[in-house]
Every structure is written in structure tokens, then in C-alpha cells.
C-alpha positions in Angstrom: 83.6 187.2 -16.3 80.2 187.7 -16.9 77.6 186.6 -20.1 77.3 190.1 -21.0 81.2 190.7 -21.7 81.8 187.6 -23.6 78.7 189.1 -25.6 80.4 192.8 -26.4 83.6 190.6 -27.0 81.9 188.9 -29.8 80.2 191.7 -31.4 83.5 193.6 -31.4 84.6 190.6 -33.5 82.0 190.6 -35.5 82.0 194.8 -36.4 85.9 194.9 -36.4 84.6 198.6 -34.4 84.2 199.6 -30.9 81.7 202.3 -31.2 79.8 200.5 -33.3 79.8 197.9 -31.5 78.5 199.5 -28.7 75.7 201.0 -30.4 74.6 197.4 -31.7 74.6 196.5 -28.4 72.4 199.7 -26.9 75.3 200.5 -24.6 77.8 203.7 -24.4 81.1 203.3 -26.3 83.5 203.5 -22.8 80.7 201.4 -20.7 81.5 198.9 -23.5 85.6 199.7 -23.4 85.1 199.2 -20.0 83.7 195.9 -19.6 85.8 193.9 -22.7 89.1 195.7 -20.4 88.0 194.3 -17.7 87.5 190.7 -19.2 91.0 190.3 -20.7 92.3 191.4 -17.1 90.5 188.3 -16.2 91.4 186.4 -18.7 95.6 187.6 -18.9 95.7 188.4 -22.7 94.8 190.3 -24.8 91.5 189.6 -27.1 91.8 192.9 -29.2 94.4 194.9 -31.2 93.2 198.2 -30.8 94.9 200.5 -33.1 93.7 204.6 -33.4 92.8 205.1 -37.1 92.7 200.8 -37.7 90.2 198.4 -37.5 90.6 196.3 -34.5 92.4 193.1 -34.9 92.0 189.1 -33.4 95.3 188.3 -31.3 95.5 184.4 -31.4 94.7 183.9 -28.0 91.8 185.7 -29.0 90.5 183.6 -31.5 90.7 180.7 -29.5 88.7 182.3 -26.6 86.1 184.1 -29.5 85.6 180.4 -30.7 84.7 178.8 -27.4 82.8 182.1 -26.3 80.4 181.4 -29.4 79.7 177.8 -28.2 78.9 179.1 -24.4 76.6 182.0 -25.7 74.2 179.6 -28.1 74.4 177.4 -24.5 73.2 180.2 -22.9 70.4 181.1 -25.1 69.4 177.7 -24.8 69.3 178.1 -21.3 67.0 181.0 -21.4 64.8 179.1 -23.8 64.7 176.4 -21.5 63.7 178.7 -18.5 60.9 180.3 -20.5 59.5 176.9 -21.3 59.2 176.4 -18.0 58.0 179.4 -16.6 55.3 178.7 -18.6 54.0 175.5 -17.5 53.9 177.0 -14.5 52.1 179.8 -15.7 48.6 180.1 -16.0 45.1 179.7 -13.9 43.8 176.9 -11.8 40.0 176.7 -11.3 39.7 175.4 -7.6 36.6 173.8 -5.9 36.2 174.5 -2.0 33.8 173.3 0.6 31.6 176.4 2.9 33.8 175.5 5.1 37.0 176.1 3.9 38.0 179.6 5.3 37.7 177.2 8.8 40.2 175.0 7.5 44.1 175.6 7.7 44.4 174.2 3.9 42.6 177.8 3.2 45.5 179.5 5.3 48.0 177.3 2.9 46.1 178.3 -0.2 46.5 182.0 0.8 50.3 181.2 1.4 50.8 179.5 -1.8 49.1 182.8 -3.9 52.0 184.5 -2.1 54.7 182.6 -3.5 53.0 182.1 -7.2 51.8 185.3 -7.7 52.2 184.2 -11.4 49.6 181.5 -11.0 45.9 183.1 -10.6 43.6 181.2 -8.7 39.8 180.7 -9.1 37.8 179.5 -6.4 34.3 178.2 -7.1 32.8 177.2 -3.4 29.7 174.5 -3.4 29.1 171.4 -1.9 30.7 167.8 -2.5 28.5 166.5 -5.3 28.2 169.9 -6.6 32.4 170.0 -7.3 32.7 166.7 -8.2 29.9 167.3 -11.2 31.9 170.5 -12.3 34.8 168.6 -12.1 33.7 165.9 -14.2 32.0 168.4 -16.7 35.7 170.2 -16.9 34.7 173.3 -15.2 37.0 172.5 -12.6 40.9 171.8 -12.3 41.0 170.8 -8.8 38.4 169.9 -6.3 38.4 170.0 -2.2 35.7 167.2 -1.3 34.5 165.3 2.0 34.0 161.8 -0.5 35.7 160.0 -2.5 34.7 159.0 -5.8 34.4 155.2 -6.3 35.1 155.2 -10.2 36.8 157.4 -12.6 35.2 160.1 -14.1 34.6 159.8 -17.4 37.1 157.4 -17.7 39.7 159.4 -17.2 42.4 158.7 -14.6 42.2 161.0 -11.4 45.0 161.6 -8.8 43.4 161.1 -5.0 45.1 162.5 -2.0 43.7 162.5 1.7 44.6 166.3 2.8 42.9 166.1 6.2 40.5 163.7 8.7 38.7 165.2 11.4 36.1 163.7 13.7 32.4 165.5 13.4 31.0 167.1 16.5 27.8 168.4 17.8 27.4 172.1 18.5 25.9 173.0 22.0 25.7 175.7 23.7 27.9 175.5 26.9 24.9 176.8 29.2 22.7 173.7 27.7 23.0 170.0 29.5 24.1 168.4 26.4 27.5 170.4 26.7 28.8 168.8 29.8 29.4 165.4 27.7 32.5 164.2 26.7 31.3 162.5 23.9 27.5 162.3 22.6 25.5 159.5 20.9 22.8 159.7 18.5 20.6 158.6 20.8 21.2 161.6 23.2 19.7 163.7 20.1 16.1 163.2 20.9 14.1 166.1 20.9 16.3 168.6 20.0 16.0 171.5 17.4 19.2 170.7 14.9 20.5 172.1 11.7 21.6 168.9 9.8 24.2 169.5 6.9 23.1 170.4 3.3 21.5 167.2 2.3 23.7 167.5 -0.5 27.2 167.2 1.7 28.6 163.9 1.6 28.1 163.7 5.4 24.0 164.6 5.8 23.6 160.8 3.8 26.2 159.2 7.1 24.3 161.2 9.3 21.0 160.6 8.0 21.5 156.8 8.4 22.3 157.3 12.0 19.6 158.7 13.1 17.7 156.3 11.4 19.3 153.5 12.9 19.0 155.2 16.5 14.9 155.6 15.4 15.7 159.5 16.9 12.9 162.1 16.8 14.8 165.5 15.6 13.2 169.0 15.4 15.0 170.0 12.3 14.6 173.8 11.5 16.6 173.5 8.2 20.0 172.3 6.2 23.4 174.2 6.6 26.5 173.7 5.8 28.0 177.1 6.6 30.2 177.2 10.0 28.9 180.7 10.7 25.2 179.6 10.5 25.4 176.9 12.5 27.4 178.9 15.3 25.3 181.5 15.2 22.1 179.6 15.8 23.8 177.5 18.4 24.6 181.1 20.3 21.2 181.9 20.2 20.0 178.8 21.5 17.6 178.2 18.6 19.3 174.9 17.1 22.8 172.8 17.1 24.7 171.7 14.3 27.2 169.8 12.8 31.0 170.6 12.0 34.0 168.8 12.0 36.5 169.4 15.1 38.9 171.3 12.7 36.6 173.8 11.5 35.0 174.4 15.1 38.8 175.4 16.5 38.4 178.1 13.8 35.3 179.4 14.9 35.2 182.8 16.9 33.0 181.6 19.5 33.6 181.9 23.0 30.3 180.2 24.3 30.2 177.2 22.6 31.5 173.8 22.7 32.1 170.8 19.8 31.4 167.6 21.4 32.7 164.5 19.1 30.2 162.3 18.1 30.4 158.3 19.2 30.7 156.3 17.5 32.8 158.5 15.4 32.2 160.3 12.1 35.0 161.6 10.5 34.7 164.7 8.2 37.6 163.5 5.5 38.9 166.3 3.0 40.0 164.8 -0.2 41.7 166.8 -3.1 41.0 165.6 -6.5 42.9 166.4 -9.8 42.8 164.8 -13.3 46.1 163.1 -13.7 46.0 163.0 -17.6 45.6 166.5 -18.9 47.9 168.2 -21.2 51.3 168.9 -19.7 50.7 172.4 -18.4 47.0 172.0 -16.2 49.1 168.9 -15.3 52.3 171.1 -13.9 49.7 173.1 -11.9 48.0 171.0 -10.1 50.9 168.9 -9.3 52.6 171.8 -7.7 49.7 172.8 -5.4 49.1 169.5 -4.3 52.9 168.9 -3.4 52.8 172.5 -1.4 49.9 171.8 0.1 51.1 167.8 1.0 54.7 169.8 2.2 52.7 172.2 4.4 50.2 169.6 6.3 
């Protein structure tokens, strides 16, 4: 027994005709025969009188069944209402803020993943640094932000959902023919003198960073900002400078000649997801999702 039989069932009732019911229901006359046949088998009675040259008559049993069969078909269309309500909260685009770094990070892997399995939400990706998301953010250009801080009051005064997706300790990026590289771990003060990248000064680790080296009274050569894994591999290759990036991001890397040597004390490079917990109903549905598949993957 199937929704579609107790449907021609009722129509048959409802026309007192067969091949006008099937035509109400966009289905040939014996495809139609067919199926109602095959739900009185089921059922073990009869639900039709058919008669050549009569309309078709109710047997009791019939009625009975026709009655109930009414009540489960306005469940069913409830049901389908239901599901469509629901496919579209979870229906729709997210505006996403990533790090540079991201593609380095296995949440980008999960992203990709979660497209896969969503293909009816579409996702925008806007990539900047930390202070640069969390100001889009605020100003509602974004639905969901990937930051290395975390925001000490709400923004706007509206009430944010934090989660800690990932911590990893921040290395220095040597060269494996340079001395530096032999260390297990390296200090501040074992920086002097030497031509560095430092992170954009607008990253939520260059201000950390910054107050080391200031603390350690170091003398750095430093050529210029990055935040960009590439960059900073690529001039640590060459020789001409080291850089910063978290351990995470480093494994990632396609770099055979370099090494990431933590930093001590330690500095850890902390990825925090952001997303307004107080929008309307649907952005809400959304973001919740991600986050959970993201949380389930980690």
C-alpha cells in the first residue's frame, strides 16, 4: 500500500469513473486499474463495485477505508508542507570570513566536504585578516567568521555564538641549511639580526608578537608584513627572510627544505568561529549546521 493508490482510490470515489479518474490524475486508465487492484488485494475487500455500463459503486468496507484514507492523505500533505518548510531553512547562502591561511588548514578540507553534502546551501567566501572579518561581521556583511581573536564584547549588542575550532603553537620558518634550524625550540632572543617577514600588522598575532620582541629588546631586519603561507615559504626557500605560521598550517605546506621550529615560550595561533546567535530563524539554521559539521568533523 502505497500513498499514491490510496490517492486513485479516492478520486475514483470522488468521479464515480475509472477513466476519468485516471485522467484527473495524469495517469493511463489500466496503470490506474492496476494499482487500486492491487490495493484491495492488500487490503482483502473489495473498495469498488465495478459494473460495465454503471457508475462504480462504494462497498461498505469501502467506505470505511475511503473515510480513514481521507484523514491519512490531508496527514500526508501536511507532511510534505512540513518537509518544504524545512528544506528551506536550510536553504539559502552563507557569507563566510576566512583567514590567508585557510587553504593550510584542515577546517578548509571540511568546508570543501560540507559543500558536498549541501549542495543546496551556496557558500561565499570573503578571505582578509582578523580585524578585517570581525568589522564586516559587525557591519552585517558577513554570516560567519574564521578569526585568530576573540572579541571581548558583543558586537553591537547583539549576542554572538563563540566556538574554539582549532589551537596551534606558532613557529619560526628556517631554512634547514641555516643554524637556526637545528633548534628544538627557539626564543625571541635567538632572533637578533635576522631578516624576518612579521605577520600583517593587522593579524591578531603581529600585536603578541610585536610585544615580544619588544620585551626581548631584539634588533630584526624586517623586509615587510605577510600573512600568506606561500609568501613566507617561498622567501624562507630562498634564504632571503623567515616567517611566522602556526604548526598546522606549516604541515600543509609543500616544502621539502624547510622546517617550523615552535616558538618558547609558546604562542598559540587559536582559530575561533564566530556567528550571530540572534538572527531570524533561517541565517540562524545555517550557521548552526556548519558549525555542528564542522565541531563533528574536528
Amino acid at each position: 500500500m502505497n500513498i499514491k493508490q490510496i490517492q486513485y482510490a479516492l478520486e475514483i470515489a470522488k468521479t464515480r469513473n475509472f477513466t476519468e479518474a485516471a485522467k484527473n490524475m495524469y495517469v493511463s486508465q489500466p496503470s490506474l486499474s492496476e494499482q487500486v487492484n492491487k490495493l484491495e488485494n492488500e487490503l482483502g475487500f473489495q473498495i469498488f463495485v465495478r459494473r460495465k455500463g454503471y457508475p462504480v459503486t462504494i462497498t461498505w468496507a469501502g467506505e470505511e477505508f475511503l473515510n480513514k484514507a481521507t484523514s491519512v492523505t490531508q496527514k500526508f500533505k501536511e507532511l510534505q508542507s512540513l518537509s518544504k518548510e524545512y528544506k528551506q531553512e536550510t536553504t539559502g547562502t552563507l557569507r563566510i570570513g576566512v583567514l590567508w591561511t585557510f587553504g593550510y588548514t584542515k577546517i578548509g578540507k571540511i568546508l570543501n566536504e560540507f559543500r558536498k553534502i549541501h549542495p543546496e546551501i551556496k557558500l561565499q567566501f570573503t578571505v582578509d585578516v582578523s580585524a578585517n572579518l570581525m568589522t564586516k561581521f559587525k557591519n552585517n556583511k558577513l554570516d560567519l567568521i574564521f578569526v585568530t581573536e576573540n572579541p571581548v564584547v558583543p558586537f553591537n549588542g547583539k549576542q554572538i555564538d563563540i566556538s574554539l575550532i582549532s589551537s596551534s603553537p606558532l613557529c619560526f620558518i628556517d631554512n634547514q641549511d641555516q643554524s637556526l634550524s637545528l633548534k628544538r625550540s627557539i626564543s625571541v632572543s635567538d632572533l637578533d639580526g635576522q631578516n624576518v617577514l612579521l605577520p600583517n600588522h593587522k593579524s591578531a598575532l603581529f600585536p603578541t608578537l610585536y610585544q615580544k620582541i619588544k620585551e626581548y629588546n631584539v634588533k630584526l631586519y624586517t623586509i615587510g608584513e605577510s600573512s600568506q603561507a606561500d609568501v613566507i615559504c617561498q622567501f624562507a626557500e630562498l634564504k632571503i627572510a623567515n616567517g611566522f605560521l602556526s604548526l598546522e598550517t606549516f604541515k600543509n605546506c609543500v616544502s621539502q627544505n624547510l622546517v617550523a621550529i615552535p616558538l618558547a615560550p609558546t604562542i598559540n595561533r587559536n582559530i575561533i568561529l564566530i556567528r550571530k546567535a540572534n538572527t531570524d530563524l533561517a541565517s540562524n539554521q545555517l550557521t548552526l549546521l556548519l558549525r555542528s559539521y564542522i565541531q563533528n568533523q574536528l
